[in-house]
C-alpha positions as CSV (number, residue, x, y, z in Angstrom):
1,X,112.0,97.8,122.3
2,X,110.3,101.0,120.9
3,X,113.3,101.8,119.4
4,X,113.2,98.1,117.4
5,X,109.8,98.5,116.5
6,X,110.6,101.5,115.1
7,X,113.6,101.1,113.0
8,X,111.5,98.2,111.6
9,X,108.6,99.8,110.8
10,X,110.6,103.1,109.2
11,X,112.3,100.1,107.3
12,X,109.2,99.1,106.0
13,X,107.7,102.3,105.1
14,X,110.8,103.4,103.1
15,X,110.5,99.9,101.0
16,X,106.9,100.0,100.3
17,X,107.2,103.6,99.2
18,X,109.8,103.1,96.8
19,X,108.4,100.4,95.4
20,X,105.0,102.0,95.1
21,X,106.8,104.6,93.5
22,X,108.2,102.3,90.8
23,X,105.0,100.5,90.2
24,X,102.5,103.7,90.8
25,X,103.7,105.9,88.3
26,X,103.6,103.4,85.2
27,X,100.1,102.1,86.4
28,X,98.9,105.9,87.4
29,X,99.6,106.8,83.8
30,X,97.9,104.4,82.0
31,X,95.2,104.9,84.2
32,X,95.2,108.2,83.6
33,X,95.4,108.1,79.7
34,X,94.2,104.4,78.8
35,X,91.0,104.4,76.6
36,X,90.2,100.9,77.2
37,X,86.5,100.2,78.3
38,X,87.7,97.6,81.3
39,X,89.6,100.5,82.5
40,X,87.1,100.4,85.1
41,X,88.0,96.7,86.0
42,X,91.8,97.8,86.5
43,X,90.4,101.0,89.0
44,X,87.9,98.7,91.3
45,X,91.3,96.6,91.7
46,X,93.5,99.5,92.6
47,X,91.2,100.8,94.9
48,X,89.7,97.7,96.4
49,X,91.9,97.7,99.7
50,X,90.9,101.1,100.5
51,X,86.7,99.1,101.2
52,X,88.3,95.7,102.3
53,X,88.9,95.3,105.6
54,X,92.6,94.6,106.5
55,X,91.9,91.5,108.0
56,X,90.4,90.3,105.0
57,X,93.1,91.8,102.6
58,X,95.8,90.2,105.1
59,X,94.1,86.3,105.1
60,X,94.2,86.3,101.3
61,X,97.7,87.6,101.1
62,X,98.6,85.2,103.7
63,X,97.1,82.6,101.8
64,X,98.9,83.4,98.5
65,X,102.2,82.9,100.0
66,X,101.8,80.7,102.2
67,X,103.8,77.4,101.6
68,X,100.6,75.5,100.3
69,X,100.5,77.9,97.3
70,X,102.1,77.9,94.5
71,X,104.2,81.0,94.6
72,X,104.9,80.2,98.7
73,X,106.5,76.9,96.9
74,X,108.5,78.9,94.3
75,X,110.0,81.1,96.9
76,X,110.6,78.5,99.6
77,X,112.8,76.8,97.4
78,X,114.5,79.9,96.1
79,X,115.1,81.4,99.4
80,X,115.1,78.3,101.5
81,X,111.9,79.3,103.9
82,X,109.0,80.8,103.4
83,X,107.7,84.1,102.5
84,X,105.1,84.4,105.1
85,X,105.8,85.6,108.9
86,X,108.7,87.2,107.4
87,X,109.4,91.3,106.6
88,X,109.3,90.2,103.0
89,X,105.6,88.8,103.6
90,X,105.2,92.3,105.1
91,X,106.4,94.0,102.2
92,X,103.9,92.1,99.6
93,X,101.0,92.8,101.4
94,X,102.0,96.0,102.7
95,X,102.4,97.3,98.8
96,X,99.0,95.9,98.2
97,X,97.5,97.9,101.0
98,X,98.9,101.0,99.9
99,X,98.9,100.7,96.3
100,X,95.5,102.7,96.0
101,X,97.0,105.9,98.3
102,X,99.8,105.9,96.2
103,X,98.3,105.4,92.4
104,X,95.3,107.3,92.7
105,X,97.0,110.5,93.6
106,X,99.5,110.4,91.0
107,X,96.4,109.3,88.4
108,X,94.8,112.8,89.1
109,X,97.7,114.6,88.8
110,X,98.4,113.4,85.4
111,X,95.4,113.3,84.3
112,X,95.1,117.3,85.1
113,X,98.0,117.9,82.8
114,X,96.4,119.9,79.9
115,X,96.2,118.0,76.9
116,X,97.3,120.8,75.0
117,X,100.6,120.7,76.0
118,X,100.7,116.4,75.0
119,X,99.0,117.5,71.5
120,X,102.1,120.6,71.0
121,X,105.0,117.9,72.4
122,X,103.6,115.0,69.8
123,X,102.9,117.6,66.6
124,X,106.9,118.7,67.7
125,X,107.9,114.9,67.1
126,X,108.6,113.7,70.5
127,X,107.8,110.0,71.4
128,X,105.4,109.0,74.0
129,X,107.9,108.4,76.8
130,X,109.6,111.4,76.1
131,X,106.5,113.7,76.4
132,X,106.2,111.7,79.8
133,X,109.3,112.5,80.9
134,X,109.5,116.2,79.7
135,X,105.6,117.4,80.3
136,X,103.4,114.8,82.4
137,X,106.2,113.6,85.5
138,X,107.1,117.2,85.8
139,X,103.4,118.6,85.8
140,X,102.4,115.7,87.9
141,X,105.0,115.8,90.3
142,X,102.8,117.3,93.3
143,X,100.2,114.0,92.8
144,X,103.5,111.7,92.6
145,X,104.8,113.2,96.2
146,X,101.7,113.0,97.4
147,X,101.7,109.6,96.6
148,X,104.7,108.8,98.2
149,X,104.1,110.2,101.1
150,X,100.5,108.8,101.6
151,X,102.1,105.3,101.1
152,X,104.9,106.4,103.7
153,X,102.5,107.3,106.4
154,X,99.7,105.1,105.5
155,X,102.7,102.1,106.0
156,X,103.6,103.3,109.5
157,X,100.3,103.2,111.1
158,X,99.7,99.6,109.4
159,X,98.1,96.6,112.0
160,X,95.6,94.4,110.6
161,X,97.4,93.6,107.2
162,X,100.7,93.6,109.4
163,X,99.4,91.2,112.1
164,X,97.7,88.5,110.0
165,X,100.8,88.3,107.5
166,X,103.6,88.7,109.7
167,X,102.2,88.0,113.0
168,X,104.3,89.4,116.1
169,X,108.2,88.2,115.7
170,X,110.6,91.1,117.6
171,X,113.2,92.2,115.4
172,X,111.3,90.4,112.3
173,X,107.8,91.5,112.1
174,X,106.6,93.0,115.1
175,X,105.7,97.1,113.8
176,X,105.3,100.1,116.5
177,X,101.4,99.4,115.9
178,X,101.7,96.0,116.9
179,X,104.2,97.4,119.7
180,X,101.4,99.9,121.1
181,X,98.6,96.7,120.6
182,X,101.1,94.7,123.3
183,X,101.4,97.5,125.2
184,X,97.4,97.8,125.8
185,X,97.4,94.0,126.5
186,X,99.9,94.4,129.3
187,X,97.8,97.1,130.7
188,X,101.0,99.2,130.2
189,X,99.1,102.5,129.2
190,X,102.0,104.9,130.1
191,X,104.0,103.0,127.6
192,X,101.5,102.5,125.0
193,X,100.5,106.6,125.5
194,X,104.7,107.3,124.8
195,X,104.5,105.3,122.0
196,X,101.6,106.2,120.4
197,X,102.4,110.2,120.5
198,X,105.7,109.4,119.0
199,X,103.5,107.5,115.9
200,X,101.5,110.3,116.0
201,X,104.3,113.5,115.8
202,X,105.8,111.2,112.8
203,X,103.0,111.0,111.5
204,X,102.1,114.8,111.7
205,X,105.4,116.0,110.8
206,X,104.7,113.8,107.6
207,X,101.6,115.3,106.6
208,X,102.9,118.8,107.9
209,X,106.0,119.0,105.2
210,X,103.7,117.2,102.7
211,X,100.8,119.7,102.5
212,X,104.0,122.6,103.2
213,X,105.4,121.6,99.8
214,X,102.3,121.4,98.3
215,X,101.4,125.1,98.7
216,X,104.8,126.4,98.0
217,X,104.4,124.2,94.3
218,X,101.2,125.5,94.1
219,X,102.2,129.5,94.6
220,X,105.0,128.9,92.2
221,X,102.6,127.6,89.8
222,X,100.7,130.6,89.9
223,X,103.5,133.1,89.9
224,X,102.8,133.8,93.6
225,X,106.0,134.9,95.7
């Protein structure tokens, strides 16, 4: 059973992160660089799930593809069932749950990158996506793993999104934090306590290697050995 939950939920970090990752680093840069004065509109969206409750957050999403709505009708007949109570619903709203731990690490980052460098790579005739792809990803590569790896951990230690969109299905929906909430129920506390420390040492070994390859960039940086 823990073993289930796990593979599931390890599933489901893996996807939201790499489609974070997709989505993050367009949006991150023009956040980053975007003069436009409802730039702050576009932000208070982004990081509106880190101040909404994930109950809230999870009824909306649930609502949106459910099979009253218009896009829960669009993929019910493309699919041939619904989106909701499914590890697809899980991914949708898991990615909107995340999105702000993913983009606004990866904003920073880029936005750090002295301008400088963008106003030498332009005067030397290089487009805009090429200066991106030469001096800002590289520069902002320590905000775009941090990004990545927020999302990662943030997704495994997902429950009230997780349980209002995909409810409690073994095999299909049911995440280790769901697994540990059934545990409690059952009064099982030995089992819940195993499974919990083994969210936790993931968890920790996450953070561990993140902040670990965040100094070593950092000493680099700086010439350090």
């Amino acid at each position: 059973m823990i073993l289930q939950a796990l593979t599931l939920t390890l599933r489901l970090a893996v996807t939201v992160s790499v489609i974070l990752l997709i989505v993050g680093i367009p949006l991150a840069y023009w956040l980053a660089f975007s003069r436009k004065r409802w730039k702050f509109l576009v932000e208070a969206v982004v990081s509106l799930p880190i101040v909404l409750p994930p109950t809230v957050l999870g009824f909306y999403v649930l609502v949106a593809i459910g099979p009253l709505s218009p896009v829960g009708r669009w993929y019910q007949s493309m699919a041939g069932h619904g989106l909701a109570f499914t590890f697809g619903g899980l991914v949708v709203g898991s990615v909107l749950y995340s999105l702000p731990f993913a983009v606004q690490p990866m904003a920073t980052s880029f936005a750090a990158v002295d301008r400088q460098l963008l106003d030498a790579s332009a005067l030397l005739g290089a487009s805009r996506g090429r200066t991106f792809c030469r001096v800002v990803l590289p520069l902002g590569m320590p905000g775009v793993l941090t990004g990545f790896v927020l999302s990662f951990a943030h997704t495994l230690g997902e429950f009230g999104v997780v349980l209002m969109i995909g409810g409690n299905i073994p095999g299909t929906t049911r995440t280790i934090s769901i697994l540990i909430y059934d545990q409690v129920q059952a009064l099982d506390y030995a089992a819940a306590n195993r499974t919990a420390l083994l969210l936790l040492a993931l968890c920790f070994a996450l953070l561990a290697v993140l902040y670990g390859l965040r100094r070593r960039a950092s000493w680099n940086l700086w010439g350090w050995r």
